[in-house]
N, C-alpha and C positions, 0 to 999 in steps of 0.2 A: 522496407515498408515505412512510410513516413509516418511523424504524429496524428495526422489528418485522416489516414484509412483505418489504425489501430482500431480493434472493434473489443467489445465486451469479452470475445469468443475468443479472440488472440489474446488477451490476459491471460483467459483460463486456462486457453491451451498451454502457453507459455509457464504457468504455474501448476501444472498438472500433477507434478509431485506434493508439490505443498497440500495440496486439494488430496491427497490419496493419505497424507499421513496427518491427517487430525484424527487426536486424539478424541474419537465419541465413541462411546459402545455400538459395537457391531449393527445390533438391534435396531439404531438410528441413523448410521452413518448415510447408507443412503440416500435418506431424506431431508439429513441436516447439508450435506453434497447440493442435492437439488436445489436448497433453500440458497446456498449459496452462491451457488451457479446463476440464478434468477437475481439476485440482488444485484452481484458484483455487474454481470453480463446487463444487465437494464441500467445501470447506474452507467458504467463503461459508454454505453450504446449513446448516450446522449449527446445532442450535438454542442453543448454548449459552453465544454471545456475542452481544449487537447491533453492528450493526457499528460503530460511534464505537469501542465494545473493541477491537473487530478492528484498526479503525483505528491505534489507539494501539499497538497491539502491533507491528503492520507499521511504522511509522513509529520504535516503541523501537530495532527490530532495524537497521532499516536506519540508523537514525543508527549504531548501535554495531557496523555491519560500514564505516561510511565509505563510504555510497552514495548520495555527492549527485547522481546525474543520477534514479536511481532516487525520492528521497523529489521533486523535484521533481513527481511523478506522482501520487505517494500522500499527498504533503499536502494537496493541491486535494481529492483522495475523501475525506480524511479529514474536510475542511473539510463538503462536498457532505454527509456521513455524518451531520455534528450536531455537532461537535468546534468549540472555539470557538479562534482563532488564540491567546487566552491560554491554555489548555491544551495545545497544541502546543507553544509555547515553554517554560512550565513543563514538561515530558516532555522537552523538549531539556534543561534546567539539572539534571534529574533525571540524562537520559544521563551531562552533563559528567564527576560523581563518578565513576558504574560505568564508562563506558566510554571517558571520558580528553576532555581538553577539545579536542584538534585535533581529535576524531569532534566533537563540540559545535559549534566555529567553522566547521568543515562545512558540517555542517546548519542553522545559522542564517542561512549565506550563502544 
């Protein structure tokens, strides 16, 4: 499947496990699923990134909020996307400047 046909619905399906093991009570997981189903899947669906962008953007953010169990997830998609490991890393050294080098030595762990 090229970057061009990737839909919202192939992430999700693609990440299916990720998506079954968040951590919410029982009680909401369903709905906090749905919730996330809808965001990702609308945000994915749009025409106006391929996802390797998308990729890189989710992967800017999350290095620059200090979310290494998170990029743990979205580097592998991002890889799977078309993104190549030296473009990942150059985008980490990018991070280091805007978003401080402990966010950096984070994400390169």
């Amino acid at each position: 499947m090229s970057d061009s046909t990737l839909t919202g619905k192939d992430v999700l399906a693609r990440n299916r496990d990720l998506l079954d093991s968040l951590r919410v009570p029982a009680s909401h997981k369903q709905d906090f699923g749905a919730l996330v189903q809808t965001a990702v899947g609308g945000v994915c669906d749009r025409p106006g990134l391929v996802p390797a962008h998308r990729s890189l953007a989710t992967i800017a953010i999350l290095v620059s909020l200090v979310r290494p169990d998170e990029l743990r997830n979205h580097i592998p998609m991002g890889l799977d996307n078309g993104l190549e490991a030296a473009e990942i890393c150059e985008l980490i050294l990018q991070c280091a400047v805007y978003a401080g080098f402990p966010a950096a030595v984070q994400a390169f762990e």
